[in-house]
N, C-alpha and C positions, 0 to 999 in steps of 0.2 A: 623199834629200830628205824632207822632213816633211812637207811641205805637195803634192799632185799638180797640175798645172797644171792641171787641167780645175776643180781646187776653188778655183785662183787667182785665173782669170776671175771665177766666179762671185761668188768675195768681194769683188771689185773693183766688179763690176757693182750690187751688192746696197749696198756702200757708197754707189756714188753715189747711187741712191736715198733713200738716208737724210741726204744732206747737203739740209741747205733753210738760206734766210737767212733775215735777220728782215725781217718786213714793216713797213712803214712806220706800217700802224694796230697793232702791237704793241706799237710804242714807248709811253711813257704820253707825253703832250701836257703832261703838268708839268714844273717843273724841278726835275732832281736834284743831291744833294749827290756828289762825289764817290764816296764808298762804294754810295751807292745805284747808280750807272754800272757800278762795276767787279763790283757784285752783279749789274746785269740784264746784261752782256754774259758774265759766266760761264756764266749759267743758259740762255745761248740758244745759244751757241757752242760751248761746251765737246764737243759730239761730233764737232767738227769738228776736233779737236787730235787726235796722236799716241795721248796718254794723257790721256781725259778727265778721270780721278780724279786726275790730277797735274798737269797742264801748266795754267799762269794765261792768262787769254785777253789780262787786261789790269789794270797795276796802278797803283794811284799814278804811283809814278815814270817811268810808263811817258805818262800821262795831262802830268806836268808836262815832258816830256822833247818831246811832241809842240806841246806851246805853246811852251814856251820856242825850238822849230824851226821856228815857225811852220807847222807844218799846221796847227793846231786854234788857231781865235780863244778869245780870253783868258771863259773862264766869267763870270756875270755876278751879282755877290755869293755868290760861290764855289757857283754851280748849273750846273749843264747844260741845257741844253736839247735838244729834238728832233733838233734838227740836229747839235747838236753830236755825240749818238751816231750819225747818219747820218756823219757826217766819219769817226768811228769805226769804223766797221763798213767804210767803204771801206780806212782804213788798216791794220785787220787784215787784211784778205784781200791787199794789196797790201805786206805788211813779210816778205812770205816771199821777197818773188821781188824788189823794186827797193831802192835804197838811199834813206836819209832825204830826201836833195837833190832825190832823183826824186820822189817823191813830192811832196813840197812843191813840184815844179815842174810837177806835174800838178793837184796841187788847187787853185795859189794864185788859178788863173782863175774857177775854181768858187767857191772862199769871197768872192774878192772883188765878184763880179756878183749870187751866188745867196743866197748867208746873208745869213739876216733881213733879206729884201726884205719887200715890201710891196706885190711886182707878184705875178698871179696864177704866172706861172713862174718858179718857185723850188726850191730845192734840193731839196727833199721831191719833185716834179714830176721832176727827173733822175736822183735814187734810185730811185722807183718803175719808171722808163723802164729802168732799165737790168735792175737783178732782175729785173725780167718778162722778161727775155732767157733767165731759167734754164733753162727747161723744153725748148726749143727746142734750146739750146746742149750741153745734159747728151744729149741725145736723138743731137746728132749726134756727140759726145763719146766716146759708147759705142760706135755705127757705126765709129768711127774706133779703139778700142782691140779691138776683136771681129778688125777686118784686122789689126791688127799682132798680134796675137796667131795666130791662123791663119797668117802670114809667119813669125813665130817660130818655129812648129813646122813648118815644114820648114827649119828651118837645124839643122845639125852632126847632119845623117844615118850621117855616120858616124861621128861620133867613137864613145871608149868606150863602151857601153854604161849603164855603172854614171854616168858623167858625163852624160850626154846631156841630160837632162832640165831638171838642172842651168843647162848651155851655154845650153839655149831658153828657158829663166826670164830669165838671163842677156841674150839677145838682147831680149828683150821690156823689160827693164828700159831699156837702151840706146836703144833705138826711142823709147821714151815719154821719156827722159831728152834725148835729139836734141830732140825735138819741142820740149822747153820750154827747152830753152836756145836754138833756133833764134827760137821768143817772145818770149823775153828781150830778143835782140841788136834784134829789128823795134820790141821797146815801147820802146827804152832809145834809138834812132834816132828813134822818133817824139817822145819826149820831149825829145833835143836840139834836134829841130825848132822846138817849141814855146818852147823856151828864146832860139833865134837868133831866132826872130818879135817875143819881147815885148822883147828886148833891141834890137831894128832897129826895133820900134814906140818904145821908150822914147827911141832918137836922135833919130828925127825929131820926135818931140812936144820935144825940147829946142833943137832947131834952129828951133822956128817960135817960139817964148818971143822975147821982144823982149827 
């Protein structure tokens, strides 16, 4: 191996540290032209991709791909606003792990109650709520990959030697890889939830129509 497991941890741990998201007063309170968006979410995200120096956080077609799917309402003489990079920022972190549908069936409740209200709680109010969870969450994040890491290395005691190390990298990958596919299956469950509710609320609101 190249890498020793005890240096693995540590770059694991050391990375999460260094991921942060954007704060709400980061965003500018103007609105932008398309290129200006896909310039400030490069410049905030970008270490948070694979390969900073190559991987796009978000492009064009990627910006007109999410209107046209309806998560993102239609820009407003072709600017953006606050929000709209707040709708952003939730769909990047969420286009790794759900499909377009999901999402759009997770936001449509948020865009349609919360974007560009004009009551004091609004979407900017359930963005902040939630990023605040980071610190917290990363905290116990780490507690939680410190044990399966420690579980790892005592798996395949006996195997080869020259394998071994290998094998518990190996298990430690699978552990962490369990964990988020078991995520997966509970978000992707609660988002069918949400979909049978507004589809059982949508009956009935059609049933009481004269």
């Amino acid at each position: 191996m190249t890498i020793k497991t005890e240096d693995l941890l540590n770059s694991i741990l050391e990375s999460l540290d260094r991921v942060t998201y954007i704060k709400s007063e980061d965003i500018p309170n103007i609105d932008l032209y398309m290129d200006q968006v896909t310039t400030f979410m490069q410049s905030r995200l970008k270490r948070t991709t694979r390969n900073p120096e190559e991987d796009k956080i978000l492009t064009k077609t990627m910006i007109n791909n999410y209107a046209k799917n309806n998560l993102l309402p239609p820009p407003y003489k072709k600017k953006y606003s606050k929000e709209h990079i707040m709708l952003l920022v939730f769909i990047y972190y969420y286009k790794g792990i759900l499909s377009i549908n999901d999402i759009q069936e997770l936001l449509a409740p948020i865009t349609d109650k919360f974007f560009n209200t004009e009551e004091a709680f609004d979407l900017e109010t359930i963005y902040e709520t939630v990023f605040g969870l980071e610190k917290s969450q990363t905290d116990a994040m780490k507690k939680d990959i410190i044990e399966k890491f420690r579980i790892a290395k005592g798996t395949f005691q006996d195997a080869p030697e020259d394998s071994q190390e290998f094998l518990q990298i190996f298990s430690f990958i699978c552990m962490l890889g369990f964990d988020v596919y078991m995520k997966k299956l509970l978000i992707e469950k609660m988002i069918d939830g949400f979909h049978d509710s507004r589809r059982s609320g949508g009956r009935e609101k059609s049933e009481e129509c004269p």
